[in-house]
N, C-alpha and C positions, 0 to 999 in steps of 0.2 A: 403433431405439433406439441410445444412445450412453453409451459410459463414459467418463465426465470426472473428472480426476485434477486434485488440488492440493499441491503441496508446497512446504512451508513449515522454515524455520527450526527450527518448534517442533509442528510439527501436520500430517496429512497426512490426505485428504481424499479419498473417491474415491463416487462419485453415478453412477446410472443416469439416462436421462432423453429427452426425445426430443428438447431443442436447441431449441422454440420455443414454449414457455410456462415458467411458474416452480416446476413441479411438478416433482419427482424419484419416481420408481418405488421408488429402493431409495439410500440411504446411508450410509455406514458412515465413522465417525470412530474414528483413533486420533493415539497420543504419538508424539513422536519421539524416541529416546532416541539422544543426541546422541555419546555414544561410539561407538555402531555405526557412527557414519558411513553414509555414500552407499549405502554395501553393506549395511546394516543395513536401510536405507527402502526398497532396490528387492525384499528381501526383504519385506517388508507387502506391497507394492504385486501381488506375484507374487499371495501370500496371497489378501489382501481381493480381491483384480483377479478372479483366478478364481474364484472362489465368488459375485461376484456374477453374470461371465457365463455360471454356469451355469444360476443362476435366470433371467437376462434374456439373452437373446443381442442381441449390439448388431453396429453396423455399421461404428464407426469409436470413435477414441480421441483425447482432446483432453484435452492437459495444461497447465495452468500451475505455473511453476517459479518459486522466490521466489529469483530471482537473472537478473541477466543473459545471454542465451539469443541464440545464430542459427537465428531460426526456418529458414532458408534451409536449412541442412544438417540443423536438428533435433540439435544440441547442445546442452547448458549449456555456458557458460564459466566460470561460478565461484560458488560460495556462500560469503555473507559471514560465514555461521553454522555449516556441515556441511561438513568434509571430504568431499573423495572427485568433487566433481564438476566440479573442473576439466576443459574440453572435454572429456566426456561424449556419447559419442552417443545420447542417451536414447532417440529418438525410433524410431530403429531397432533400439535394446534392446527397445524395449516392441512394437513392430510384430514381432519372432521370438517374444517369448514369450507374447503373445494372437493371435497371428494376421491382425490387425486394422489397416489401415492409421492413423498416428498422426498426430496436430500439437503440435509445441510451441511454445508463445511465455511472455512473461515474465506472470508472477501480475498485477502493476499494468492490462496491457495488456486483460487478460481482464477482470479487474474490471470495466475501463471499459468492455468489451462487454456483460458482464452489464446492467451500469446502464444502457447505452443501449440495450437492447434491450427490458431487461425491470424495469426500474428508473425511478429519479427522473430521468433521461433519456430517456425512451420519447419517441417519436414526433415528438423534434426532429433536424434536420440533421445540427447539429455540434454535440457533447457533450468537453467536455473535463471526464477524471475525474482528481482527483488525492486521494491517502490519505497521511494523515497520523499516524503512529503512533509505532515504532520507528525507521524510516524514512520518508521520501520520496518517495512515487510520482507518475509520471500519463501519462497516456494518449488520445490523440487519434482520437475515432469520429466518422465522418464518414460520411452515409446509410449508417449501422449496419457499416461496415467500419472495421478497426483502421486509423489512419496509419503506417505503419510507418518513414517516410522514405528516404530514397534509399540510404543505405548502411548495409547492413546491417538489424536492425530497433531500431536506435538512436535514437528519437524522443521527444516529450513529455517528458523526463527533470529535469522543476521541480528536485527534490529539490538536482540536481547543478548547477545557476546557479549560479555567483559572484554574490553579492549586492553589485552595484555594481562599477565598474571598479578600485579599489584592491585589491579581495579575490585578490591575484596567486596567493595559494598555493593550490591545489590541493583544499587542504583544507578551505579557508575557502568552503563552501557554505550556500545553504539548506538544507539537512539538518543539517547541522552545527549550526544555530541553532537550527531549530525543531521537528525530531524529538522524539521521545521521549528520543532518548541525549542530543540537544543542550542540551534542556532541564534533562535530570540535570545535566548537564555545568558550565551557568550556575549552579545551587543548591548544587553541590557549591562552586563557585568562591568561591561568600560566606559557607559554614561554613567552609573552610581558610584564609579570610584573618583575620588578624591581628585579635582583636575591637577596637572603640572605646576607649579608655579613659576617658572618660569616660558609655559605657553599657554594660558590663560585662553588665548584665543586659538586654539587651534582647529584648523578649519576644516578639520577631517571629523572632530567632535560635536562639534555647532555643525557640523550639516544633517551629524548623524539627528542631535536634536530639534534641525527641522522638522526633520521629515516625523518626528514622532509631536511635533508639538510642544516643547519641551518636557516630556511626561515618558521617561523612558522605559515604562509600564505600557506604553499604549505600542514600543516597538515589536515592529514582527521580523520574520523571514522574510516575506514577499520585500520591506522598506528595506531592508538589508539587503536584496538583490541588487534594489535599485540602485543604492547607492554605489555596487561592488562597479554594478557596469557601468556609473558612472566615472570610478576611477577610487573612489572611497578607501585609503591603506587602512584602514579600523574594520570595515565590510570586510575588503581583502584579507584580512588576519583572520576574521572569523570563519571565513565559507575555505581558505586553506587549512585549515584545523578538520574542520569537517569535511573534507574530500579525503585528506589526509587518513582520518579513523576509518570514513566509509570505504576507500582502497585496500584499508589495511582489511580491516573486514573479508570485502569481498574476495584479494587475494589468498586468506584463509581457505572459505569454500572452495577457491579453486583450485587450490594443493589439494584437498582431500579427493573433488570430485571431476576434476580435467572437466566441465562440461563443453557440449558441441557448440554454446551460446550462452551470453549473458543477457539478462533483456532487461535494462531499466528502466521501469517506469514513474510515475508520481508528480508530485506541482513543483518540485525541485529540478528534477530532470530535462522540464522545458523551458529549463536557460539556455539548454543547446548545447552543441558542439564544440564551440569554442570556450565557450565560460563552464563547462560542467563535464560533457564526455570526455574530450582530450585529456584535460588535466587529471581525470579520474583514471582513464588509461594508465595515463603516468606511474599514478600512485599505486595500481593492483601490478602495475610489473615491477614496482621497487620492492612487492610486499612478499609477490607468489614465485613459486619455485622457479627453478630457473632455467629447466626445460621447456617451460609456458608461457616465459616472458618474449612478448613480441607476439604470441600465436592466438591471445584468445581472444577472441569473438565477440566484443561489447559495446552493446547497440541500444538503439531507443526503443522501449515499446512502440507499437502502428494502433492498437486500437482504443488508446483515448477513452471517457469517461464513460463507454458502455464496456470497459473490456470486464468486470466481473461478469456481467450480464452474458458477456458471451462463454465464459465459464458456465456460467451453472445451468444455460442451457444444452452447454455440450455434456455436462455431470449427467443432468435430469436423463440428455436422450442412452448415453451410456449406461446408466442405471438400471431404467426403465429395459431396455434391447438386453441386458444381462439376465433381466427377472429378479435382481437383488434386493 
């Protein structure tokens, strides 16, 4: 058996299991309560950690961290959300206080193992997973091993493309565009500008600032769905900008890597079919070569708000069975 950890921004997740099927023995969820900071979560993780290895005694520990990580030494480098875990040696915190040899690598990475292992990528080669949400992920599994690339384990990283060669600043990424925050970010842009004057009342703007309360600070993603599915052409412009970059995106990776599958996951993703895959289809055959257009494979993730979990339990029992 294996105890696999997730932690997140907003959520922290820890699963007994044996690493090679999609069953958990024992799992326990809790909040993050974000003032605690870094030291607040490894206090849960002590908590919930031990109480589960009492009931299950495991053999090894496998974490996903929702931030940039050197698996290599088993540190975090930094969260974008929680203080406190700038270089962090987690991996060696958790290995003194369960006893347990550990593995860390980044949340996205895992994801993608889960998926390809046990997931809407099962039983293909090359899986390239990428999540779409608050941020940006993805992740390159290759005969069921993570890519990690050559330096460091900095790889697969869509989110962070510069979309196009103009895009010089830094800042100007696919995530920036088509995240969840980017998207806020484009609908916040067309409530603070300066309305028409000659449509004063127009009724695609007043709904938008229903739904936020008049306070176009208070708009998200999620109000912005609502609106698209409800017909909203201000939504519409936004979330086709954003399928638009994240196609172009994806059709990048898929000229350089032909993969057997595409698997998307994240809280964007489950608009569905019709509002999000189709049209994102569209958009990676406008973008990728043109032997691949029509042929690639891209699907929804299957397993939902444990699939890091089911990563870093498959990490831990791969780890551990290697001796590494």
């Amino acid at each position: 058996m294996y105890l696999g950890i997730e932690i997140g921004g907003t959520k922290l997740q820890l699963a007994i299991g044996t690493g090679s099927d999609r069953q958990f023995l024992d799992l326990v969820r809790l909040d993050v309560i974000p003032q605690d900071g870094a030291a607040g979560i490894r206090r849960q993780i002590i908590q919930a950690g031990k109480q589960l290895l009492k009931k299950h005694p495991a053999q090894a520990v496998g974490i996903g961290f929702g931030g940039p990580v050197d698996s290599i030494t088993g540190h975090t480098l930094r969260s974008f959300q929680i203080e406190g875990w700038d270089h962090w040696p987690l991996a060696s915190w958790c290995q003194e206080n369960f006893g347990l040899p550990t593995w860390l690598e980044n949340d996205s990475n895992l994801a993608g193992l889960g998926e390809a292992r046990f997931g809407a990528g099962r039983n293909q080669k090359v899986v390239f997973y990428t999540n779409i949400g608050s941020g940006i992920g993805g992740a390159l599994v290759i005969d069921g091993v993570i890519f990690q690339g050559g330096i460091g384990s900095v790889a697969a990283e869509i989110g962070h493309l510069r979309p196009g060669p103009d895009a010089v600043d830094p800042r100007q990424t696919v995530e920036s565009i088509a995240s969840g925050w980017g998207i806020a970010a484009a609908g916040k842009a067309f409530l603070e500008e300066v309305p028409c004057l000659d449509c004063p009342n127009d009724p695609d703007r007043l709904q938008l600032l229903d739904l936020c309360k008049g306070d176009p600070s208070r708009l998200t993603g999620k109000r912005l769905a609502e609106a698209w599915m409800d017909g909203n052409r201000l939504a519409h412009a936004v979330f086709a900008q954003a399928l638009r970059t994240y196609g172009w995106a994806i059709g990048q990776v898929a000229t350089l890597l032909a993969p057997n599958t595409i698997v998307v996951g994240g809280g964007i993703a489950q608009l569905g079919e019709d509002l999000f895959l189709s049209p994102l289809r569209q958009q990676v055959d406008h973008y990728v070569i043109e032997p691949l257009r029509g042929q690639l494979s891209i699907v929804a993730a299957e397993l939902g708000e444990e699939v890091v979990l089911h990563g870093a339990l498959a990490m831990a029992q791969s780890a551990s069975q290697a001796g590494s």
